[in-house]
C-alpha positions in Angstrom: -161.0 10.2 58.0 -163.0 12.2 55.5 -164.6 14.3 58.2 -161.5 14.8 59.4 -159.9 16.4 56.2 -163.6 18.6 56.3 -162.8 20.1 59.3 -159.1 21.1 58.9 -160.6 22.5 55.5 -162.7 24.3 57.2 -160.4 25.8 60.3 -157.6 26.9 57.6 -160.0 28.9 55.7 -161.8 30.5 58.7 -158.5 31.0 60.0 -157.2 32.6 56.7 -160.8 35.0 56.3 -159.3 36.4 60.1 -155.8 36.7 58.5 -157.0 38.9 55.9 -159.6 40.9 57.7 -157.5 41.6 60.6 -154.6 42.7 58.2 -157.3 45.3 56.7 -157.8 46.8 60.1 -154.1 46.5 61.4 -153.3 48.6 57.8 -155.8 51.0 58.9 -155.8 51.5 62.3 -152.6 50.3 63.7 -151.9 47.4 65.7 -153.6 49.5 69.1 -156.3 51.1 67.6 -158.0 47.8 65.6 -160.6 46.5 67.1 -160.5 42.6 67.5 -164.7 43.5 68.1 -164.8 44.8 64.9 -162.8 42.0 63.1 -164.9 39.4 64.9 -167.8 41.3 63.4 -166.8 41.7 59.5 -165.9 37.8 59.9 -169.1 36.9 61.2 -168.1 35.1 64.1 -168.1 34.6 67.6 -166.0 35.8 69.9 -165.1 31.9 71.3 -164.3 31.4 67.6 -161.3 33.5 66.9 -159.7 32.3 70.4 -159.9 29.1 68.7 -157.6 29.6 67.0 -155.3 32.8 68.0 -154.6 33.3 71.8 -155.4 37.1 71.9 -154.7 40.3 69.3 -151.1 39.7 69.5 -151.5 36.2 68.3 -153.7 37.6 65.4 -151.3 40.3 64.3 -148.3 37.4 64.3 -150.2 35.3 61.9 -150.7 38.4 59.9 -146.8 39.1 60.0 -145.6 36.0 59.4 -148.2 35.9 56.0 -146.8 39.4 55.0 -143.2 37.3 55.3 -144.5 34.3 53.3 -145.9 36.8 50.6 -143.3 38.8 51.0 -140.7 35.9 49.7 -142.9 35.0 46.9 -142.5 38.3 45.5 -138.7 38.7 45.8 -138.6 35.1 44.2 -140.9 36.1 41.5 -139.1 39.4 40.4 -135.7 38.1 40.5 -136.4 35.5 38.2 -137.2 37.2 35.6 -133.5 37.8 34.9 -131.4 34.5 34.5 -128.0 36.8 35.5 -127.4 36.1 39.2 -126.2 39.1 40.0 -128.9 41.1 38.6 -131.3 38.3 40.5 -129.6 40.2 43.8 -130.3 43.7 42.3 -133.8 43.0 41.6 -134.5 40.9 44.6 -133.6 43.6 46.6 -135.9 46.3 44.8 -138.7 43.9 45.1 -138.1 43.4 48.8 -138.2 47.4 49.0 -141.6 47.4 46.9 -143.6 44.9 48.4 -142.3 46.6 52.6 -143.4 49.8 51.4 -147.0 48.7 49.9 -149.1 51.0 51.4 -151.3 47.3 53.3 -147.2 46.2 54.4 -145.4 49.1 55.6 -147.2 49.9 58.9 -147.5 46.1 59.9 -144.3 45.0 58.7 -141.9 47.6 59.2 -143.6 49.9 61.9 -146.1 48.0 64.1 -144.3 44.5 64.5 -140.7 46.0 65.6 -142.7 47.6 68.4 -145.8 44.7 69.2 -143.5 42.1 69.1 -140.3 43.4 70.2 -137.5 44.0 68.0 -135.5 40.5 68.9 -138.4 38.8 68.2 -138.9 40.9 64.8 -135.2 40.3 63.8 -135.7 37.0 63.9 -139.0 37.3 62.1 -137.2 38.4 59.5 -133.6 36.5 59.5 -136.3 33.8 58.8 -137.8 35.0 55.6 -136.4 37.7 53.8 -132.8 37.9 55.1 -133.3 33.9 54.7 -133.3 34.1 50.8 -130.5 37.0 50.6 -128.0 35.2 52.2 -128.8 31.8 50.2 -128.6 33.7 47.1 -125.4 35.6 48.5 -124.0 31.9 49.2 -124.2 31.0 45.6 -122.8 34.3 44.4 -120.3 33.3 46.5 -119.8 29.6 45.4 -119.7 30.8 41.7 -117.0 33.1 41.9 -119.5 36.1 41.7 -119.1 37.7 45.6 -115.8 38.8 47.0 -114.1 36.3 49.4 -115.9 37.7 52.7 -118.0 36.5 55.7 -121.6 35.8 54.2 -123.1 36.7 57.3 -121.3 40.0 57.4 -122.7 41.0 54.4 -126.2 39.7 54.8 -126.9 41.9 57.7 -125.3 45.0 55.9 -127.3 44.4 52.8 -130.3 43.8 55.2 -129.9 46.6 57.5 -130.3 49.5 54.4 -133.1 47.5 52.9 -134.9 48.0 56.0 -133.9 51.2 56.8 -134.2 52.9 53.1 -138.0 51.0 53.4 -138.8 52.4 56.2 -138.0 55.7 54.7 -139.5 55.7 51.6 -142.7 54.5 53.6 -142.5 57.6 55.8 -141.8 59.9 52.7 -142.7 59.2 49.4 -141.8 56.2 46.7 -138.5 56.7 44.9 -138.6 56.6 41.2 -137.9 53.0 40.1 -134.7 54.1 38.2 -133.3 56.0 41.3 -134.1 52.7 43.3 -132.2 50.6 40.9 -129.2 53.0 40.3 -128.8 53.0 44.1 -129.3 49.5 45.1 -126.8 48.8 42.0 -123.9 51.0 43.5 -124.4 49.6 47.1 -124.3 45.7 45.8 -120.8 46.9 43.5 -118.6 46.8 46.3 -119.2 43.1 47.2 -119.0 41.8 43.5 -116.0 40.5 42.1 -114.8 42.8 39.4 -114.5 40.8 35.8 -111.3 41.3 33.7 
């Protein structure tokens, strides 16, 4: 049984030093030009190893997706909490999710490379999974407290979605927006679904 608990040890962290070399390479070179060769190399394993446990580079660049996702969520979680207003838990949670997508080891992978490797259904769901996940539980309790106007959750979700994507994607391509800008923006987009107070 012990042995056991050894060697699963062992396979998650051999499978998390491939995670986190092969997101180095896929931030630098893109998802076509990274060599799997290369990462096998840095990692110092075989060949045989890494198909061990990922199929091909596809399988690779998922896991390093879907840890972008998971890190992605922790972040969100972690800057909205540090109001205890839900509504500015929204405004900040969005500005985080813009921050950590446009991280210079994020943007190509998550918001370039994956839409295009993966296919965008299968990206969209990626991300109704994680990201879009938490916004529309959070929206849901706006909602429950009075805080949202009387609409269809879902509706709103994917708007609120759709521009953080799309303004990420931009300000990846460009250049980062000053923090206040960000915030005076997202603020003003968020208005029109809020219930205005007396």
């Amino acid at each position: 049984m012990e042995e056991n608990n050894k060697k699963k040890i062992v396979s998650a962290q051999t499978k998390n030093t491939l995670i986190n070399i092969a997101k180095k390479y896929f931030t630098e070179y893109g998802f076509a030009h990274a060599s799997l060769e290369a990462i096998v190399k840095e990692a110092n394993m075989t060949r045989g190893a890494v198909y061990h446990h990922f199929k091909n580079k596809k399988d690779l660049f998922l896991a390093v997706l879907e840890q972008i996702q998971i890190d992605t969520g922790k972040y969100i979680e972690e800057k909205a909490s540090l109001s205890n207003n839900l509504w500015e838990q929204l405004i900040l949670g969005c500005i985080a999710f813009i921050e950590f997508a446009t991280l210079s080891e994020n943007s190509r992978i998550l918001l370039i490379d994956a839409p295009n490797i993966i296919g965008w259904t299968e990206w969209k769901k990626s991300d109704e999974n994680n990201s879009e996940f938490y916004l529309k539980e959070h929206l849901s309790l706006l909602k429950q407290e009075r805080v949202l106007i009387d609409t269809d959750i879902n509706l709103v979700t994917h708007i609120i979605s759709g521009a953080l994507n799309e303004l990420s994607l931009y300000i990846a391509r460009t250049s980062p927006i000053n923090k206040k800008t960000l915030y005076t923006a997202i603020s003003k987009l968020l208005k029109g679904f809020k219930i205005e107070s007396n």
